[in-house]
N, C-alpha and C positions, 0 to 999 in steps of 0.2 A: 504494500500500500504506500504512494507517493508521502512524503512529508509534508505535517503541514509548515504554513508561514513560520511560526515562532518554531517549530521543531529545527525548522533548515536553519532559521538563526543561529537555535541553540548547538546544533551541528558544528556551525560554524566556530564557536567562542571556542566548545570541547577540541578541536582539528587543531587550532591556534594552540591552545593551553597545554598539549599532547608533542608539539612540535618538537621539544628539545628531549620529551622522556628518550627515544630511539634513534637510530637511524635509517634512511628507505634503504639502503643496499650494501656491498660492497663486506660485510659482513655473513659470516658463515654461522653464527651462531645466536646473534639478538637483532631483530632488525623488526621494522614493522610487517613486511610480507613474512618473515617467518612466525608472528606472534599470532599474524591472522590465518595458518597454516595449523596452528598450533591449535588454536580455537575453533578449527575448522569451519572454517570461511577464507581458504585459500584465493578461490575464488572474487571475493570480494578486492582485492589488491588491484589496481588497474592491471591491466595486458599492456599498456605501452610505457613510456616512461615518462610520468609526469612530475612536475617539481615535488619537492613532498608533501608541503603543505596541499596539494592542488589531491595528491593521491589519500594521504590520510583523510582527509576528506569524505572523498571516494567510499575510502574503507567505511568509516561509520555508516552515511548514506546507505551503501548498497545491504550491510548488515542489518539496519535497523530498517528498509523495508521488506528485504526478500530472508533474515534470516535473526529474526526478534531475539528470536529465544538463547540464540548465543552471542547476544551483547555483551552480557554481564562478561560472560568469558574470554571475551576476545577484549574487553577492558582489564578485566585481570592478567589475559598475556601478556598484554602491555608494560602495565607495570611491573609484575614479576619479572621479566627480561629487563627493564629499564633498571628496577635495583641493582641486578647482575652488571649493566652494561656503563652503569656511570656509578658503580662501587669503587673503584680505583682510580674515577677522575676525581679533579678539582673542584667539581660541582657534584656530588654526589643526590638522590633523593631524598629533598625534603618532608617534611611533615606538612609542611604549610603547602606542599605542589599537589599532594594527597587531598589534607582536606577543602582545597579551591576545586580539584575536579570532582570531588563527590558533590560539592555544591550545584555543580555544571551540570553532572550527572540528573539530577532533581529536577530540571528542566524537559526531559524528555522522559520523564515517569520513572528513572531507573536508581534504585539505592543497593549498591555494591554490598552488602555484609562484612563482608572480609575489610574493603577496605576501612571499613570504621570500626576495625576491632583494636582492642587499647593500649594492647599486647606490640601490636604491625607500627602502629603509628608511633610508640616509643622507642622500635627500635630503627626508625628514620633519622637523618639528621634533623638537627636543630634550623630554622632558618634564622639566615641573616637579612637583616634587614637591606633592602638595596639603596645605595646611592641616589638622591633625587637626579634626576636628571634634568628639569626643567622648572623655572621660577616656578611658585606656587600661582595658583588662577583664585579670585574669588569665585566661589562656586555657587550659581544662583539655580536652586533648584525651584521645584512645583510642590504642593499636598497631594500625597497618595489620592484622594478623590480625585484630583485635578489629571495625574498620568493615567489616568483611569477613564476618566470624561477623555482626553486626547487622544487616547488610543482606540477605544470605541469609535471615535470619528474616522479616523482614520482606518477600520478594516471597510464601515458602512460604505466608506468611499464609493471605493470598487462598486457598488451594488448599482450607482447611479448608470444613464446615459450620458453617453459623451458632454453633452452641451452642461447640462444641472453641473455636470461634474468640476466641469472647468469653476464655474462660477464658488461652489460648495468647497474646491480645493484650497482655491482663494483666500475664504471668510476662515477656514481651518487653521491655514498660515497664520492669518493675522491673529487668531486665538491662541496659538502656538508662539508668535513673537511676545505678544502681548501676558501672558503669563511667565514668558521669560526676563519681562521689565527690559523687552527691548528695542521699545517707542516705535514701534513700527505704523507706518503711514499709507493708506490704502494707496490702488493703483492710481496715476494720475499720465495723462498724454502732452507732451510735447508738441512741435511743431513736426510730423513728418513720422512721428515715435512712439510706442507706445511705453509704459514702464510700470510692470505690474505690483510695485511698490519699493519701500523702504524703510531701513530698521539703524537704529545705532548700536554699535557694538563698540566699548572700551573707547566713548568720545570721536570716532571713526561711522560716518554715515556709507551704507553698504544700500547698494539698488539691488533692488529683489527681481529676479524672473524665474519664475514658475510655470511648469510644465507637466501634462499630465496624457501621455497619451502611448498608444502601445509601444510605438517605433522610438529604438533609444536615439538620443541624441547626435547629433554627427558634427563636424568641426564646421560647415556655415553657419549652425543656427550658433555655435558658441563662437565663433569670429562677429556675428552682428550681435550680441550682445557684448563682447565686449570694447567693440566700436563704440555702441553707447556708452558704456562707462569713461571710454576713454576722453570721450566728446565732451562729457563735462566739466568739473573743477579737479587739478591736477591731483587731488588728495580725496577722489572717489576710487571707491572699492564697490564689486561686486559679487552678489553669489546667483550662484544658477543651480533651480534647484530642477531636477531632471526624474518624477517617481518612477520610471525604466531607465533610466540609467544613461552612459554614455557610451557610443558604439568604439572600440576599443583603436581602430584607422582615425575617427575625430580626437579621440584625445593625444594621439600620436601626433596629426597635423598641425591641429592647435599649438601644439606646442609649451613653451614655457616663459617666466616672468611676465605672465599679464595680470593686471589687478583684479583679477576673479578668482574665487573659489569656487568647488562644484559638491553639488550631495544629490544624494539618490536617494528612493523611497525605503531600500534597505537602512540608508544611516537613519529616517527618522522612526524607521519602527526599533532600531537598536536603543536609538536615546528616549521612548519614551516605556518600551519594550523592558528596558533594563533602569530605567530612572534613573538616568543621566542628566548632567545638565547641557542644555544647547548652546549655555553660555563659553562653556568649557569646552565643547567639542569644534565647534567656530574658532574659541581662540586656537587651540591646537590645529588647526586646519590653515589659519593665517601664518601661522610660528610654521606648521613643515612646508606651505607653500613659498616661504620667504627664505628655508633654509635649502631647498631643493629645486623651487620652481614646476615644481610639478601640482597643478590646479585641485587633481583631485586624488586624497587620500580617506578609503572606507573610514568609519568609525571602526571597526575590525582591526585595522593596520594601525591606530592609533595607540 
């Protein structure tokens, strides 16, 4: 049975979280195809060779619709190979990498036994705390009712007709800046332009365009948006919000160092999905656009 929206998310977080327990190959004895070998669901490993994040993935995915019953086990091979496999590194398994993916785990209905026993988890390493790596953000979140009201709006979305939809996308946005304290200003037209609004972020006035329609985005429609941005006062920024996403030729042409940022309908079911704040996920998306040039980074990759 396919996944649903929040399962494929949570798919997602677990494939990420899981990245550093193994390795995909190259290895005769701990690896991730041999863990899904082990759990039998060999089968579930991709056939070609994809990054590994891209394949573990895969792995969950294919197990948890074509073969439920040996989740739990094919997460147990995992780590029991990963103790063995990063016992002798520098980074050995922690306690705290255990109990984050049981948390993850809880997501997609499933609670490991073993790994919450009291006995396994004492005899983990201790974790260390990491290094900040980036200034601290003021974090402006919502009331649990309020991610709640957000996110209902946005599954009902989908349910509308094209037309309702655009308009309904809209007034969501603006509910969505608007509980984020981040003054956002309905759509308003230009000479020649349209400009489907604007919000402040950290003293910084950012033009909104929003989008909602099957076909993902391509590098025209994000070249004439950010011709607009560029057309106006030298110290506007943009974000382009795209809920199918960008087709992966346009963000290549596009290119890099222009005053936009970009998100997709995946980032805002992750921030409102996991109670995030939009504040924080903006700023971080300005900070790796500024350190990399590259426009659009998942909330995932954050």
């Amino acid at each position: 049975m396919p996944l649903s929206m929040s399962e494929g998310v949570a798919v997602s977080s677990i494939a990420k979280h899981l990245y550093d327990f193994l390795p995909a190959s190259g290895n005769s004895i701990t690896s991730f195809p041999l863990a899904a070998a082990q759990a039998g669901v060999a089968e579930a490993w991709p056939d070609f060779k994809p990054s590994k994040l891209h394949g573990v993935t895969k792995m969950l995915t294919w197990t948890l619709e074509n073969r439920r019953d040996r989740f739990s086990d094919l997460i147990l091979a995992i780590v029991s190979q990963s103790v063995s496999y990063r016992g002798n590194k520098p980074n050995p398994l922690t306690r705290a990498e255990i109990e984050r993916l049981n948390q993850l785990l809880l997501l997609v209905k499933f609670k490991v036994p073993e790994l919450h026993d009291e006995t396994f988890l004492k005899a983990l390493a201790e974790s260390i705390a990491p290094t900040p790596t980036r200034e601290p953000v003021a974090v402006v979140k919502v009331s649990e009712p309020k991610y709640a009201e957000l996110t209902q709006k946005l599954l009902s979305l989908s349910t509308l007709a094209p037309q309702p939809r655009g308009y309904a996308f809209e007034r969501f946005l603006a509910d969505v800046f608007e509980s984020f304290e981040l003054a956002p200003r309905a759509a308003f037209r230009l000479v020649g332009e349209q400009i489907d609004g604007s919000f402040v972020l950290h003293h910084e006035t950012f033009l909104l365009e929003a989008k909602w329609q099957n076909e993902k985005i391509g590098s025209a429609e994000l070249r004439a948006f950010s011709g607009k941005v560029s057309d106006k006062a030298t110290w506007s920024r943009g974000l382009f919000l795209s809920n199918s996403g960008f087709t992966e030729e346009g963000l290549e042409s596009f290119g890099r160092g222009k005053p936009v940022i970009l998100t997709d309908g995946l980032d805002l079911w992750e921030i409102l999905h996991r109670r995030l704040s939009l504040v924080d996920i903006l700023s971080q998306k300005v900070r790796r656009a500024a350190e990399t040039g590259r426009p659009f980074v998942s909330v995932r990759d954050l």
